[in-house]
PyMOL Python script that loads the backbone (N, CA, C, O; Angstrom):
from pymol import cmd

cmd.read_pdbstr("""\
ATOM      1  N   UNK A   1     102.361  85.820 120.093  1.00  0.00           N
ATOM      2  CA  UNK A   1     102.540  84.541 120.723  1.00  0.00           C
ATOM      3  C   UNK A   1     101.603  84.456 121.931  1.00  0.00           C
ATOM      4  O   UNK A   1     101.589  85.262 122.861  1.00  0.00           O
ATOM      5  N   UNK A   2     100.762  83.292 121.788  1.00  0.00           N
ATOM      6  CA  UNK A   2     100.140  83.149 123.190  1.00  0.00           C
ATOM      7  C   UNK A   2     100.900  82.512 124.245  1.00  0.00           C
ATOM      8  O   UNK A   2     102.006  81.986 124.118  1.00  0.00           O
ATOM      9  N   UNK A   3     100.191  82.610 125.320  1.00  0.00           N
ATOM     10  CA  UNK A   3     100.935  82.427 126.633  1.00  0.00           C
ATOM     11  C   UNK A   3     100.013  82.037 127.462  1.00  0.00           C
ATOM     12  O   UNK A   3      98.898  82.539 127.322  1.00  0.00           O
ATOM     13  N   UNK A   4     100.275  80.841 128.759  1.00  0.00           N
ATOM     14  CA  UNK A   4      99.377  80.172 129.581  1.00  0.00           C
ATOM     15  C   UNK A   4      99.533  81.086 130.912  1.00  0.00           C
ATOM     16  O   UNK A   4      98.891  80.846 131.934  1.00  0.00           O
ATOM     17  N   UNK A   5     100.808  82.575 130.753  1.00  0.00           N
ATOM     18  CA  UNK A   5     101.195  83.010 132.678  1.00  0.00           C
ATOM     19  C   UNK A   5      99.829  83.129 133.243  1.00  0.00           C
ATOM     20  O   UNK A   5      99.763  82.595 134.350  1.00  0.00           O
ATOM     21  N   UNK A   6      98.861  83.591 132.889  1.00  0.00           N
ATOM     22  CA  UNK A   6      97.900  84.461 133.816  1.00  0.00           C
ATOM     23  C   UNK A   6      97.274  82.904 134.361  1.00  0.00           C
ATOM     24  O   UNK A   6      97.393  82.571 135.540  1.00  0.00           O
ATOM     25  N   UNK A   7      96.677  82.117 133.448  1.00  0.00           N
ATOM     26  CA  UNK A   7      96.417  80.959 134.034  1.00  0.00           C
ATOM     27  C   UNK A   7      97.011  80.312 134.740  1.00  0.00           C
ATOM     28  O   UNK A   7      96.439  80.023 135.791  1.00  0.00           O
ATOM     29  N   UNK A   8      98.152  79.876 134.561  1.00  0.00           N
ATOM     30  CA  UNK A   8      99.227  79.050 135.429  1.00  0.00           C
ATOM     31  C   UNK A   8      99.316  79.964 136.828  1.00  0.00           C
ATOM     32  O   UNK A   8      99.065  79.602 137.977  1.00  0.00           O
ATOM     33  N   UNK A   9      99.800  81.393 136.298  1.00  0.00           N
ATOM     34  CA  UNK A   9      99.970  81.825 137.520  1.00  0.00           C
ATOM     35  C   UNK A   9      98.742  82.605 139.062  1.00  0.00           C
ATOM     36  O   UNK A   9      99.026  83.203 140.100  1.00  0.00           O
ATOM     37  N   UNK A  10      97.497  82.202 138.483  1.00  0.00           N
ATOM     38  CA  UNK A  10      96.121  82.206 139.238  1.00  0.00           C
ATOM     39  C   UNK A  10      96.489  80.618 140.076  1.00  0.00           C
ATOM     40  O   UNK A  10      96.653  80.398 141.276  1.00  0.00           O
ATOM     41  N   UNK A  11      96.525  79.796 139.035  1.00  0.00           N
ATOM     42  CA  UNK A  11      95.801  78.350 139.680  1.00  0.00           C
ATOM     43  C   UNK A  11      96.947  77.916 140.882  1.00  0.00           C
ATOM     44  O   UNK A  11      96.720  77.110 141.784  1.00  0.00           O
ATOM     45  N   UNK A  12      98.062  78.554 140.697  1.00  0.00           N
ATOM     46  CA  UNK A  12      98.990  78.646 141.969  1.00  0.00           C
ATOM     47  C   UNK A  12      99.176  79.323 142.563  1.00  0.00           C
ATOM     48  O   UNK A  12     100.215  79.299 143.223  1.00  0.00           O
ATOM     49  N   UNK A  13      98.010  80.605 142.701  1.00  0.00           N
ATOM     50  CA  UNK A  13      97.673  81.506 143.653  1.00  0.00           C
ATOM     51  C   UNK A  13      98.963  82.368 143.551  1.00  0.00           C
ATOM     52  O   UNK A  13      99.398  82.579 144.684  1.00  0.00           O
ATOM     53  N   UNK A  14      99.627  82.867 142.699  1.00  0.00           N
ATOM     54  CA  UNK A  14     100.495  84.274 142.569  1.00  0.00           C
ATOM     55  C   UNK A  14     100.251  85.109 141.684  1.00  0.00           C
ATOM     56  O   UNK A  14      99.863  85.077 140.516  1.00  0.00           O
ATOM     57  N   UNK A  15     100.721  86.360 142.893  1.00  0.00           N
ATOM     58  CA  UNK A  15     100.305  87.930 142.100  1.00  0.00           C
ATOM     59  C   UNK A  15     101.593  88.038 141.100  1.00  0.00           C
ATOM     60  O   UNK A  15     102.658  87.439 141.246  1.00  0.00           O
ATOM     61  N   UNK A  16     101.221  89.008 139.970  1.00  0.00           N
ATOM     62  CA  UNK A  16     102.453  89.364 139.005  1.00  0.00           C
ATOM     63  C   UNK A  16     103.644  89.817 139.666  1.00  0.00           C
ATOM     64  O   UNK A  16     104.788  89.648 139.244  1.00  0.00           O
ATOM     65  N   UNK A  17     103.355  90.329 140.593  1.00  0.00           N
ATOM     66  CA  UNK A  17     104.424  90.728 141.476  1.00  0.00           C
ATOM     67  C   UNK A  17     105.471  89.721 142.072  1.00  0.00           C
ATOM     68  O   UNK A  17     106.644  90.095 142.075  1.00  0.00           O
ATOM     69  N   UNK A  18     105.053  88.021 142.764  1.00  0.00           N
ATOM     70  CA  UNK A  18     104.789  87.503 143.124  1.00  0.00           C
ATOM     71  C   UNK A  18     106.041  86.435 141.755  1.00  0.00           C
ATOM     72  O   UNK A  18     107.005  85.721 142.033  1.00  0.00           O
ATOM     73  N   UNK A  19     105.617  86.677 140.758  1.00  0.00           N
ATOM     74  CA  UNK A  19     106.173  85.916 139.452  1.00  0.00           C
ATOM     75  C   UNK A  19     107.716  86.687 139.500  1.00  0.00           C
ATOM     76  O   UNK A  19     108.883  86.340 139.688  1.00  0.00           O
ATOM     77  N   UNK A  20     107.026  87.849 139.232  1.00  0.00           N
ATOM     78  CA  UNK A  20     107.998  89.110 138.946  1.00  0.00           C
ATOM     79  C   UNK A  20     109.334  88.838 139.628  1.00  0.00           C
ATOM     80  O   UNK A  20     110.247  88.391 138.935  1.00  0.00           O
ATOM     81  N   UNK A  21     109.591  89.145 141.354  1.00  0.00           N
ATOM     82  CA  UNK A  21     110.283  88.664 141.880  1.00  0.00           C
ATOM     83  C   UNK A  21     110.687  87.606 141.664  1.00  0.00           C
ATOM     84  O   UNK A  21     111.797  87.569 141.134  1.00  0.00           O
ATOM     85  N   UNK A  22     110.189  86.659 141.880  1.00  0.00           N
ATOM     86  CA  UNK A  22     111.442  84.978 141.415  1.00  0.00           C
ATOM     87  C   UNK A  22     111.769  85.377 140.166  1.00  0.00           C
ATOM     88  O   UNK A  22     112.904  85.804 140.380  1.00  0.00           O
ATOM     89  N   UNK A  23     111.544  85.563 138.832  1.00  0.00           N
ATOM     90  CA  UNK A  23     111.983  85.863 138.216  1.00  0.00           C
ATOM     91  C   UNK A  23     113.162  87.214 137.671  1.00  0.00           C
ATOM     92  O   UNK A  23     113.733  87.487 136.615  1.00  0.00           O
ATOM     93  N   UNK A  24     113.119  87.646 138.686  1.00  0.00           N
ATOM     94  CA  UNK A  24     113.821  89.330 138.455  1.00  0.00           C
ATOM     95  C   UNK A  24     113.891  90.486 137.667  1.00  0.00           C
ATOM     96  O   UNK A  24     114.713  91.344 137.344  1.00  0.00           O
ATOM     97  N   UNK A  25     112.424  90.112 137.432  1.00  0.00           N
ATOM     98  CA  UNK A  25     111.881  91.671 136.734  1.00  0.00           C
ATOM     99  C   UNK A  25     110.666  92.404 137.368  1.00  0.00           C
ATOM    100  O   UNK A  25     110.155  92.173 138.464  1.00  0.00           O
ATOM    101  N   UNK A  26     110.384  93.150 136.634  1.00  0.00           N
ATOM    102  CA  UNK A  26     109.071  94.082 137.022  1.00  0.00           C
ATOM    103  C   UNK A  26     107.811  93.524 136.811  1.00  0.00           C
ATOM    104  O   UNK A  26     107.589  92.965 135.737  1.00  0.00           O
ATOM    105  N   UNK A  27     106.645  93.617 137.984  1.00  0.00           N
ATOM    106  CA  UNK A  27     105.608  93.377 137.541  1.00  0.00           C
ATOM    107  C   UNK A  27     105.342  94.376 135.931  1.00  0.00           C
ATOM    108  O   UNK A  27     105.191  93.748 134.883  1.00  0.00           O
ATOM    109  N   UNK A  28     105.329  95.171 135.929  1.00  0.00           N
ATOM    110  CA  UNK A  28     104.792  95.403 134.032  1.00  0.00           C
ATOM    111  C   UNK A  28     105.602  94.673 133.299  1.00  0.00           C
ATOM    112  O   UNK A  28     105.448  95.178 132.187  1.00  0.00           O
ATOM    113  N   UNK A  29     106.335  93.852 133.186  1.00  0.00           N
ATOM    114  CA  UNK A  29     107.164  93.313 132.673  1.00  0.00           C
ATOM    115  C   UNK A  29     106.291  91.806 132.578  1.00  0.00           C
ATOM    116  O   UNK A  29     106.306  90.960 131.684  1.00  0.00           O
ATOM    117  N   UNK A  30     105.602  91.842 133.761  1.00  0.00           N
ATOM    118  CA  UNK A  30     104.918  90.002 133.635  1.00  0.00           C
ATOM    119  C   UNK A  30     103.638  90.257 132.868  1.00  0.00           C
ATOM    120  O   UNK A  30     103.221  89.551 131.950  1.00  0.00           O
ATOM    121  N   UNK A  31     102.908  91.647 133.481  1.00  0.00           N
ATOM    122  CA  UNK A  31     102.010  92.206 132.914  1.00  0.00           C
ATOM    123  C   UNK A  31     101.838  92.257 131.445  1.00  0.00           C
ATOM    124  O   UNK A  31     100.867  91.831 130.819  1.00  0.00           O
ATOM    125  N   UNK A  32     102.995  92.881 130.926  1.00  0.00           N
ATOM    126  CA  UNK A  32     103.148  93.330 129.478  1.00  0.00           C
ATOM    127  C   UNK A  32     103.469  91.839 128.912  1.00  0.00           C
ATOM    128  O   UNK A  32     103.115  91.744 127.737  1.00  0.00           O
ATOM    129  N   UNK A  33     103.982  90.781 129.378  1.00  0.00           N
ATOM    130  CA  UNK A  33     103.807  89.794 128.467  1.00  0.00           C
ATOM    131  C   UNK A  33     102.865  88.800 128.680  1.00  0.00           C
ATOM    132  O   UNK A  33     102.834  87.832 127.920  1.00  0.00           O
ATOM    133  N   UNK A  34     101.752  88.945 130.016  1.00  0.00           N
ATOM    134  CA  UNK A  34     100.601  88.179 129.921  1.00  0.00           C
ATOM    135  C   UNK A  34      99.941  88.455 128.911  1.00  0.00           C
ATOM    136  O   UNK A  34      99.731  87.479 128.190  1.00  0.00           O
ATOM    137  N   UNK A  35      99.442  89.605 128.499  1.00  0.00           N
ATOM    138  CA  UNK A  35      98.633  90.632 127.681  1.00  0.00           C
ATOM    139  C   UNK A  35      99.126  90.802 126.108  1.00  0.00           C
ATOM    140  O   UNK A  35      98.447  91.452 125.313  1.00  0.00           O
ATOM    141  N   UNK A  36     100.267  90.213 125.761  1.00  0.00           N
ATOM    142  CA  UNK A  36     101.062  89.509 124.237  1.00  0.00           C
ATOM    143  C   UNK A  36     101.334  91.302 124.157  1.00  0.00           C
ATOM    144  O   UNK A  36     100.812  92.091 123.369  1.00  0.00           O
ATOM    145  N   UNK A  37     101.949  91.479 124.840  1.00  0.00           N
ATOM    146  CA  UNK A  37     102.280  93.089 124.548  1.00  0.00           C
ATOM    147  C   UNK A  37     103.980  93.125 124.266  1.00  0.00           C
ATOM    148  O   UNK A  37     104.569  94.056 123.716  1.00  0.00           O
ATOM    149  N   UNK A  38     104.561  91.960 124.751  1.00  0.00           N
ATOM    150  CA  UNK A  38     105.900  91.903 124.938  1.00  0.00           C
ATOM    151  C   UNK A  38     106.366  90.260 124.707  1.00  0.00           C
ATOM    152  O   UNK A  38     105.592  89.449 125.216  1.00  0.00           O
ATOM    153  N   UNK A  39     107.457  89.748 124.048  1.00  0.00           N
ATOM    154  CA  UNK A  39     107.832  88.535 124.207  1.00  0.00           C
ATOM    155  C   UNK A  39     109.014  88.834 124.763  1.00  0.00           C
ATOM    156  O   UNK A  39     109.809  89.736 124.500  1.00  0.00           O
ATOM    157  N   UNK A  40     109.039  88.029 125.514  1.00  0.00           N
ATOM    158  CA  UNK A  40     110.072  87.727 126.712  1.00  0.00           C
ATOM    159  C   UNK A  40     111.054  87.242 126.097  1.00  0.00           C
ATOM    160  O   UNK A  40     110.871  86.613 125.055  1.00  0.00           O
ATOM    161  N   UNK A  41     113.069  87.557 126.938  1.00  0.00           N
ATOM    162  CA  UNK A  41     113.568  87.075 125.969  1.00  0.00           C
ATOM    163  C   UNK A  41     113.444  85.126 126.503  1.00  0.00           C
ATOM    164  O   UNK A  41     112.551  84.638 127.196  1.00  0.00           O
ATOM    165  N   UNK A  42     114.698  84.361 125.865  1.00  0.00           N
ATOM    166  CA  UNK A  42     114.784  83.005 126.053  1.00  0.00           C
ATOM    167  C   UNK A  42     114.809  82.912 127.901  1.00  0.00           C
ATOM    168  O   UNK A  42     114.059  82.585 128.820  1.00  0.00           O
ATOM    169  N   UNK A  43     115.986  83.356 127.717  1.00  0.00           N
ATOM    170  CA  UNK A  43     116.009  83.345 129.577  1.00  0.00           C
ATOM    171  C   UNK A  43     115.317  83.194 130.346  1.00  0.00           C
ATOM    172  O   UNK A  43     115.287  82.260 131.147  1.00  0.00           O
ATOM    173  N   UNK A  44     114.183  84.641 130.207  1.00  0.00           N
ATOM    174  CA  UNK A  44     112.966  85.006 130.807  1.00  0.00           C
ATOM    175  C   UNK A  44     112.385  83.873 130.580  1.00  0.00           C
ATOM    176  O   UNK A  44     112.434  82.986 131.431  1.00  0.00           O
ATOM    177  N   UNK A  45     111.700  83.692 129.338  1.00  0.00           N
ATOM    178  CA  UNK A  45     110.408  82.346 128.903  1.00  0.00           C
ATOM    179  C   UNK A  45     111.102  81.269 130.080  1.00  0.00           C
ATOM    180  O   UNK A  45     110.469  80.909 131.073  1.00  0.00           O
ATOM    181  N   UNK A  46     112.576  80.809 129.769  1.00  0.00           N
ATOM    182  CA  UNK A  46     112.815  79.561 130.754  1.00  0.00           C
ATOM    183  C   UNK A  46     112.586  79.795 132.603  1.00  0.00           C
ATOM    184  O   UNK A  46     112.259  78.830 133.294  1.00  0.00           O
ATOM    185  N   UNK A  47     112.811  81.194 133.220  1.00  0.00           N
ATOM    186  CA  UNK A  47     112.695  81.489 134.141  1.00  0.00           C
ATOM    187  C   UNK A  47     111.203  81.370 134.597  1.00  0.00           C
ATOM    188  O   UNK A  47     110.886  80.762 135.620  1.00  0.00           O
ATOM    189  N   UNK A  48     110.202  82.064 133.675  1.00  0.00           N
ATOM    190  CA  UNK A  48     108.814  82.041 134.318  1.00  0.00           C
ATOM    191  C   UNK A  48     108.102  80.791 133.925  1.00  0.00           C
ATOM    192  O   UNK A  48     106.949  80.709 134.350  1.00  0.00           O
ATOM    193  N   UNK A  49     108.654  79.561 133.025  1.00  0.00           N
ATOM    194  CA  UNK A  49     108.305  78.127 132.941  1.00  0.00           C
ATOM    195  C   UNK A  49     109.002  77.817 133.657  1.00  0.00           C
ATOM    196  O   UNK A  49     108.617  76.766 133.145  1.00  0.00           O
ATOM    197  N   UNK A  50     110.075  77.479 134.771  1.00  0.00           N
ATOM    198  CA  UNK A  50     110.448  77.327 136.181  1.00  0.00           C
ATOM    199  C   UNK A  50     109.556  77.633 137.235  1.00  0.00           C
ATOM    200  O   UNK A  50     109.032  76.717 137.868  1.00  0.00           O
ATOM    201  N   UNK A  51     109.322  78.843 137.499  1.00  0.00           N
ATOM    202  CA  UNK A  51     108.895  79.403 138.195  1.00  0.00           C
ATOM    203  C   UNK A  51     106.892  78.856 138.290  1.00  0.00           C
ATOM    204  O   UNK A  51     106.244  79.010 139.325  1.00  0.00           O
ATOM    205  N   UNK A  52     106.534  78.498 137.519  1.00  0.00           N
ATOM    206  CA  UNK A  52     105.172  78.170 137.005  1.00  0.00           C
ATOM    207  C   UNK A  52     105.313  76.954 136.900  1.00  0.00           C
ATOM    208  O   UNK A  52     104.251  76.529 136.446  1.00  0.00           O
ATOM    209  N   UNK A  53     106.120  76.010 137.081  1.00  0.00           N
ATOM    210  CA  UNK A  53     106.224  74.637 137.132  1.00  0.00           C
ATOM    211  C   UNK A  53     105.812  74.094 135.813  1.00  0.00           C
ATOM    212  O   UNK A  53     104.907  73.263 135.733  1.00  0.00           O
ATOM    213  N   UNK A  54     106.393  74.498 134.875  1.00  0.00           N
ATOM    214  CA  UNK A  54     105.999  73.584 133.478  1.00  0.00           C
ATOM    215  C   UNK A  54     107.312  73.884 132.680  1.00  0.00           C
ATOM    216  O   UNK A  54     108.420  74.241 133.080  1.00  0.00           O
ATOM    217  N   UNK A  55     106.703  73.555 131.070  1.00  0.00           N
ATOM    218  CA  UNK A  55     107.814  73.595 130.072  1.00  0.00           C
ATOM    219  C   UNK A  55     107.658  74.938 129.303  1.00  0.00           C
ATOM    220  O   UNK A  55     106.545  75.433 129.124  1.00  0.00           O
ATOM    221  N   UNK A  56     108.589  75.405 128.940  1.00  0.00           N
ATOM    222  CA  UNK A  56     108.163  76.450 127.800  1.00  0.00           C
ATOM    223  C   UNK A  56     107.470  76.283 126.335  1.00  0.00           C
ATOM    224  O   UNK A  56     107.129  77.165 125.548  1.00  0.00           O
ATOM    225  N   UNK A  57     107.380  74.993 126.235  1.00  0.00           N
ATOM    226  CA  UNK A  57     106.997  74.812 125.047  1.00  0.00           C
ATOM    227  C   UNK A  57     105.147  74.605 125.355  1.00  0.00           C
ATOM    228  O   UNK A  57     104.188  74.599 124.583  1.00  0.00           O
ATOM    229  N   UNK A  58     105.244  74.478 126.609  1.00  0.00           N
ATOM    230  CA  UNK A  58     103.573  74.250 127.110  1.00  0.00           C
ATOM    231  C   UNK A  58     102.847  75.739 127.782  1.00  0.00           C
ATOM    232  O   UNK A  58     101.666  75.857 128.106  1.00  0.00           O
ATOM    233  N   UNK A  59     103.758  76.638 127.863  1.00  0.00           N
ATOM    234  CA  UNK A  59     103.612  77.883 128.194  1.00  0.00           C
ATOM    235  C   UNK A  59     103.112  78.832 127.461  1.00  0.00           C
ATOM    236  O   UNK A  59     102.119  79.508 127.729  1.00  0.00           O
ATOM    237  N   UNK A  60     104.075  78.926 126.126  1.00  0.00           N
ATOM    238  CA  UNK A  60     103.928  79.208 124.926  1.00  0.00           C
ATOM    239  C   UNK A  60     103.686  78.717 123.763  1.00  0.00           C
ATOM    240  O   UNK A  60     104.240  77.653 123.486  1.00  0.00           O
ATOM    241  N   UNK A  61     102.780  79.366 122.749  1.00  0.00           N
ATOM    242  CA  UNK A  61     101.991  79.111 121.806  1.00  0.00           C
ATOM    243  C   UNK A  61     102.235  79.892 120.621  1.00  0.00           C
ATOM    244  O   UNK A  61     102.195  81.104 120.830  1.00  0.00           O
ATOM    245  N   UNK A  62     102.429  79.609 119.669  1.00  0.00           N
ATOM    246  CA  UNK A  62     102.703  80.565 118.472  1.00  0.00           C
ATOM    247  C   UNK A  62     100.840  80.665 117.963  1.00  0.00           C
ATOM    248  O   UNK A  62     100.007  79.758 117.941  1.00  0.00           O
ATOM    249  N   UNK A  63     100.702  82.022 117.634  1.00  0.00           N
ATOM    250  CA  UNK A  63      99.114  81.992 116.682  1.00  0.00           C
ATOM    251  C   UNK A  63      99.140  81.664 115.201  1.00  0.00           C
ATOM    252  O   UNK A  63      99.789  82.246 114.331  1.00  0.00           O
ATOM    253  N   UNK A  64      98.639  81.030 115.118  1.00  0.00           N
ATOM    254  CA  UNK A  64      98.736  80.629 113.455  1.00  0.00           C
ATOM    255  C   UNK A  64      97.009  80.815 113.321  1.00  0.00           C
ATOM    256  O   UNK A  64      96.451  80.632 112.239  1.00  0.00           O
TER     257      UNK A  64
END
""", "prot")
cmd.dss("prot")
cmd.show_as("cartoon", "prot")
cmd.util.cbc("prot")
cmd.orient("prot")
């Protein structure tokens, strides 16, 4: 699944760390799912599309 965090979360000037916290996990945790290493569960996806000011459905991308 693609994902917009690294973009979204540059153009509003925050570190993974930075995500991490408001959200309440670990930076490798934001890391590992910028990088499609990890899908986040529902929660998460809705927490870091909060946190990033958008929708989850504009966040995330399925690859076809």
């Amino acid at each position: 699944m693609k994902n917009r965090i690294h973009e979204l979360r540059k153009s509003m000037k925050l570190s993974q760390e930075d995500v991490a916290k408001r959200c309440k996990v670990t930076r490798q945790t934001i890391n590992a799912i910028e990088n499609n290493k990890y899908d986040p569960t529902l929660q998460l996806a809705f927490n870091l599309a909060t946190v990033l000011d958008t929708t989850v459905d504009k966040l995330f991308a399925s690859e076809e």
